[in-house]
Structures are given as structure tokens and as C-alpha cells.
SEFIFI-889226 format. One line per 8 residues: for each residue z, y, x of N, C-alpha, C. Coordinates in steps of 0.05 Angstrom, whole numbers, plus 5000, padded with zeros to 4 digits. Each point is the difference from the previous one (the first is absolute). Layout:
BEGIN
Z:Y:X:Z:Y:X:Z:Y:X | ...
This chain:
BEGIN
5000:4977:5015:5000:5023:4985:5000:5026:5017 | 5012:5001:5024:4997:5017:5013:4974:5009:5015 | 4980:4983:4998:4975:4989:5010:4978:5019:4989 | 5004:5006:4981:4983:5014:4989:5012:5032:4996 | 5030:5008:5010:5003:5029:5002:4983:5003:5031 | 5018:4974:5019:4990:5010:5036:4966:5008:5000 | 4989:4980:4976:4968:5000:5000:4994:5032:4990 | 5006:5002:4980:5000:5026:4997:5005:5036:5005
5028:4987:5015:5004:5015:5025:4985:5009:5023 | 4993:4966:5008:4971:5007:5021:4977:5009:4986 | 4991:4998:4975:4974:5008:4994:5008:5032:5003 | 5030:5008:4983:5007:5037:4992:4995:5011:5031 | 5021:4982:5023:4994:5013:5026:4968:5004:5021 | 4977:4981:4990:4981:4993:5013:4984:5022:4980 | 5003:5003:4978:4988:5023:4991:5008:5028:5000 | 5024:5014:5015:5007:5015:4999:4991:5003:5034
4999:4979:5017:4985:5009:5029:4975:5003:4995 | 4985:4983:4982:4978:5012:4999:4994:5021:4993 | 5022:5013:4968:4989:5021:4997:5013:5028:5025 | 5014:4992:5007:4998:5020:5021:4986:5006:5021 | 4994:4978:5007:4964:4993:5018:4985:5013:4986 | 4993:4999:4976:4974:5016:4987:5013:5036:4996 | 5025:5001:4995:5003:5025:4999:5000:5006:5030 | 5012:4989:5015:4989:5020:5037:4981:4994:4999
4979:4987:5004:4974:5006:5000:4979:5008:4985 | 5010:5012:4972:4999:5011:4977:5006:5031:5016 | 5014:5000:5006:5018:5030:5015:4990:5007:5024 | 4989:4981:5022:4984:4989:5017:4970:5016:5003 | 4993:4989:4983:4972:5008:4994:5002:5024:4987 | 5023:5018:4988:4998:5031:4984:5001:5004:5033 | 5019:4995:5010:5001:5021:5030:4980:5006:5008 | 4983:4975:5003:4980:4997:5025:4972:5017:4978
4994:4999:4979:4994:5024:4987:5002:5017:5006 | 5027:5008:4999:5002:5027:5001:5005:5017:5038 | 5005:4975:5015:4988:5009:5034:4973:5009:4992 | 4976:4988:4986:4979:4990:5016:4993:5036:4980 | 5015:5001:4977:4991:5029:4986:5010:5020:5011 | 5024:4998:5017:5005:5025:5015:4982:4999:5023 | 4988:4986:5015:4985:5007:5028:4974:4999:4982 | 4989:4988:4981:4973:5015:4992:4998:5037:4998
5025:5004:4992:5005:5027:4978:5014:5014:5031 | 5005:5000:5015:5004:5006:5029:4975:4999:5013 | 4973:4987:4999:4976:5007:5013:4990:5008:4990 | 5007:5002:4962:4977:5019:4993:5017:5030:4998 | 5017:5005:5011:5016:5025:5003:4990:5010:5027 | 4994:4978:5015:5000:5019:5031:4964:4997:5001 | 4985:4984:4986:4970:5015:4992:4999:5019:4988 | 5017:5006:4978:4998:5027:4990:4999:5020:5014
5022:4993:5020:5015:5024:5014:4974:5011:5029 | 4990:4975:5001:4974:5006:5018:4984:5009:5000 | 4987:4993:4969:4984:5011:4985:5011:5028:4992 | 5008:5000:4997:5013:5034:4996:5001:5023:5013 | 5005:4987:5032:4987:5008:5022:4986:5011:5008 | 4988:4985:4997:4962:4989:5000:4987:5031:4993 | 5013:4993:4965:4982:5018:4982:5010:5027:5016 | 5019:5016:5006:5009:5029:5012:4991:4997:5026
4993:4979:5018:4983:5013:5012:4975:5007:5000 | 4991:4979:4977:4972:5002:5004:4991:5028:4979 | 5022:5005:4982:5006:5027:4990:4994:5022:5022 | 5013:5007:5017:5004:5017:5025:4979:4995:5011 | 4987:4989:5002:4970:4994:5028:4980:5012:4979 | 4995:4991:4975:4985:5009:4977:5003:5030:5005 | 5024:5016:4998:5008:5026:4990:4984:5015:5024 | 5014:4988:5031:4984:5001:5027:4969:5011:4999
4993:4981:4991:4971:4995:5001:4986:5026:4976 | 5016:5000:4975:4991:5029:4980:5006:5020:5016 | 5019:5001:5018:5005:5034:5005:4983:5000:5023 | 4992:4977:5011:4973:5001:5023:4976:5010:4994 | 4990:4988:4978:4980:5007:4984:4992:5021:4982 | 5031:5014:4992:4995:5032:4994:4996:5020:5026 | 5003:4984:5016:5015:5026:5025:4970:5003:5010 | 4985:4972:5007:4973:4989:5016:4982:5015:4967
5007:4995:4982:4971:5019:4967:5007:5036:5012 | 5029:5000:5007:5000:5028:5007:4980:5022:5021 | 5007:4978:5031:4988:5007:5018:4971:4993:4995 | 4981:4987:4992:4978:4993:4986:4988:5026:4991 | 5022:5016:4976:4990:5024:4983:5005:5016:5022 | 5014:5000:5016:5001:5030:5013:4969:4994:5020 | 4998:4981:5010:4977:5000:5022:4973:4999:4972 | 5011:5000:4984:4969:4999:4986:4997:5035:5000
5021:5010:4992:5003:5032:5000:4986:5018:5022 | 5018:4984:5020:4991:5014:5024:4974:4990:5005 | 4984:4980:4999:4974:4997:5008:4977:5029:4972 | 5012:4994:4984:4986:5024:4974:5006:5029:5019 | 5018:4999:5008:4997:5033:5013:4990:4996:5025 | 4990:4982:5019:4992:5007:5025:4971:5001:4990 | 4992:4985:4981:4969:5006:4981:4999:5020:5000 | 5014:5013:4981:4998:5017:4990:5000:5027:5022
5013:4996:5020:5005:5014:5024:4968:5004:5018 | 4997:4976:4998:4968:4997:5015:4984:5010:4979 | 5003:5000:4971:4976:5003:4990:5001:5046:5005 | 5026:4997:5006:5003:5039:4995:4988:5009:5037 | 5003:4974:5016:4990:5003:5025:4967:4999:5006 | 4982:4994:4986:4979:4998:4999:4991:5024:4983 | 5010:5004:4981:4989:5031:4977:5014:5027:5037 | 5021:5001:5006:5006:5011:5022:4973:5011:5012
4995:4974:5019:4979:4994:5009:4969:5019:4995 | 4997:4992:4980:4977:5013:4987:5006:5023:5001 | 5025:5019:4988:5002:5035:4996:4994:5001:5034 | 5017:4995:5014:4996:4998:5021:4980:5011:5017 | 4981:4974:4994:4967:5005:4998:4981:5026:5001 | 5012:4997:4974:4990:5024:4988:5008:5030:5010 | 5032:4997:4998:5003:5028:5009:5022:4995:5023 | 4986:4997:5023:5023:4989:5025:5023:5031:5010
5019:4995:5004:5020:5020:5004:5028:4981:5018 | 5014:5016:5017:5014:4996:5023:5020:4986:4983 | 5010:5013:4981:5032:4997:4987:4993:4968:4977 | 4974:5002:4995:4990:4977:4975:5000:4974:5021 | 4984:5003:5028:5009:4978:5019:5026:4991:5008 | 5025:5013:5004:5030:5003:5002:4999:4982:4985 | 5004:5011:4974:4998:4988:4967:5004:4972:5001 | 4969:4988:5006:4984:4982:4996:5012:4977:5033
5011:5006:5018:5004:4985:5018:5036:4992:4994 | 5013:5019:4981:5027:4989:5003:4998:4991:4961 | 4983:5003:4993:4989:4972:4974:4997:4981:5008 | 4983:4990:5021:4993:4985:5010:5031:4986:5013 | 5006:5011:5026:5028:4987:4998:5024:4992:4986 | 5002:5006:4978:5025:5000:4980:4978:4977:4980 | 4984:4997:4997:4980:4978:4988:5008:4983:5014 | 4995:5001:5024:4998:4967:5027:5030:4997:5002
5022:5012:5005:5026:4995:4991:5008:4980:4977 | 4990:5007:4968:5003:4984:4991:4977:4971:4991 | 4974:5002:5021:4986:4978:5001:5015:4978:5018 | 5018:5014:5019:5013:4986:5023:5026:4991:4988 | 5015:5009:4980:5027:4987:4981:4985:4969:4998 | 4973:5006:4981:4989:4985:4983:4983:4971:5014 | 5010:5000:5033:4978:4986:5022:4975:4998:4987 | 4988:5024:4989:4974:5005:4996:4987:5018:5019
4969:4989:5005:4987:5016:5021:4993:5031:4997 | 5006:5015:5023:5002:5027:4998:4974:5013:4995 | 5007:5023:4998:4967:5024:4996:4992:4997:5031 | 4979:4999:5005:4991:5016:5020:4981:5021:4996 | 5009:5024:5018:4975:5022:4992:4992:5003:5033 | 4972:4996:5006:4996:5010:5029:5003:5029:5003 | 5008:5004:5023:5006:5024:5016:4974:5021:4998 | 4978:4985:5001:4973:5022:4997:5004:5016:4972
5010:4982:4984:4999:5007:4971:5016:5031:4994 | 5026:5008:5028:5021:5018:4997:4977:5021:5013 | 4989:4987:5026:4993:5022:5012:4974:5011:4991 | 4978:4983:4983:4972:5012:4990:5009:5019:4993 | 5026:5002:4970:5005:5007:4990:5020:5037:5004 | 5019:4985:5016:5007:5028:5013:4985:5021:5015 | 4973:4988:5010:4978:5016:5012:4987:5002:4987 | 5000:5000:4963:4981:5004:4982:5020:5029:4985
5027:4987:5003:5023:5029:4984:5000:5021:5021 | 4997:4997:5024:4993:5018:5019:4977:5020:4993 | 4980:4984:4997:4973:5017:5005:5004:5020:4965 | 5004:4988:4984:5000:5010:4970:5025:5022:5010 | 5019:4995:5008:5016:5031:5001:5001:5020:5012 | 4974:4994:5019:4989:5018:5019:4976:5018:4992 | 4993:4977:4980:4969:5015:4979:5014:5014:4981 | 5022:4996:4984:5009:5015:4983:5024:5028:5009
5000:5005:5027:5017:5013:5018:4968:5018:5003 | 4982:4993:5010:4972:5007:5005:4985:5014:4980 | 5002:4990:4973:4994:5018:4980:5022:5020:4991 | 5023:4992:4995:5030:5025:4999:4989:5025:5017 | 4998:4990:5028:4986:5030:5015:4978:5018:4991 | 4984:4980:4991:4972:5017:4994:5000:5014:4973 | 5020:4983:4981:5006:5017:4976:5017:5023:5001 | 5028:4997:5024:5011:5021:4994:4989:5027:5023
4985:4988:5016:4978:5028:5018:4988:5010:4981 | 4981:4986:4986:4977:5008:4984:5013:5028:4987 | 5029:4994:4977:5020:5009:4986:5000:5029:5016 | 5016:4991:5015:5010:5018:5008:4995:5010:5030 | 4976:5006:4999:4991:5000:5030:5001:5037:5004 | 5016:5003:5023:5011:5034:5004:4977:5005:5025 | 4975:4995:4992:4980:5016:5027:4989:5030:4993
């Protein structure tokens, strides 16, 4: 009669190791869950954190590169500027030229030689090739404003004798 409490006993005790075998490894397996969810959730924290990184610098090199590219559109517009006025400089150097021509004078050559330099000044900012004017070009010229102020010094006389001639 006792045979069947001891039996029973061993079945209550052989099932209570078991179930505590299935609850630690019941408990077992939550842990090891929950390791394997903290070091997933720990690499994807320090990817984030890389990535995060990442993105502010590649933020900053981006920003880099805009304020490069306004600064480089800037210098662009100013040399486009400056090339429009050294045109524009040559094109007032050639009309020069021609009055010149036309009506040569000492002070219009002055003029016309420090145009010329303050032009090649800013062809030379621009490592653009300079004016050249040959030298014959100063002197035809100043020996042409010569002779004209000598002819019009030449007629002054003859007009103001003629005038006023006390013989």
C-alpha cells in the first residue's frame, strides 16, 4: 500500500524535475533571447550611430563644396565682367585710334598711351594677351600733331598780321 504513494511520489518528484528542467530552460532560452536582442539592438545602435556620422559629415563636405561653388559662380561673374570692360575698353581704344587719325594732337596721344596701359593692366589681372601699339604708331603721329600745330600757329600769324598789320 505504500507502493503506490512511493510510486507516486516518484512520479510528483520526477515531474517536478522535469518541470523545472523545462522552466530553466524555458527561462534559458528567454535569456538567451533576450542576449541575442540586446547585442542585435546594440549593433544596430552603433550603425545608427555611424551612420549618423556618416550623414554630418557628408552634410559638411556637401555644404563645403556649395560654398565652393558659389564663391568659384562668383569669381566666374566677376572675370566675365571684367573681360566685358577690357572689350569694351579696346573697343573705346580703337574709336581713340581713329579721332586720333584724324585729328592727331600731343595731349590725345598722352590720352591714348596711358588707355592703353590701364587696359593691359587689366588684360594682365585677366592672363589675357596685351594691346600692343607699335612705337611708329606714337611717333607718325606726334610728327603729324606737330606739323598741324605749326600750320595752325602758321595761319594764326597770317590772320592776325593781315588784321592787324601797323605798316
Amino acid at each position: 500500500m505504500v507502493l503506490p504513494f512511493i510510486i507516486g511520489g516518484i512520479g510528483l518528484a520526477v515531474g517536478a524535475v522535469a518541470g523545472a528542467f523545462t522552466t530553466h530552460a524555458a527561462g534559458e532560452k528567454d535569456r538567451q533571447a533576450a542576449k541575442y536582442h540586446r547585442k542585435v539592438a546594440n549593433e544596430l545602435s552603433e550603425k545608427y550611430a555611424a551612420l549618423e556620422q556618416k550623414y554630418y559629415e557628408l552634410a559638411d563636405k556637401s555644404q563645403k563644396q556649395i560654398q565652393d561653388l558659389i564663391r568659384q559662380k562668383a569669381l566666374d561673374e566677376v572675370e566675365k565682367d571684367c573681360l566685358r570692360l577690357a572689350l569694351r575698353l579696346q573697343q573705346n581704344l580703337i574709336l581713340l585710334m581713329a579721332d586720333i587719325d584724324r585729328e592727331p594732337s600731343i595731349p590725345a596721344l598722352q590720352s591714348f598711351r596711358e588707355a592703353v596701359d590701364v587696359t593691359n593692366e587689366v588684360l594682365c589681372e585677366l592672363n589675357e594677351e596685351l594691346i600692343f601699339i607699335p612705337s611708329y604708331y606714337y611717333a607718325r603721329n606726334k610728327v603729324r600733331a606737330i606739323q598741324q600745330q605749326q600750320l595752325v600757329n602758321s595761319q594764326n600769324r597770317q590772320f592776325f598780321s593781315s588784321r592787324f598789320d601797323i605798316s
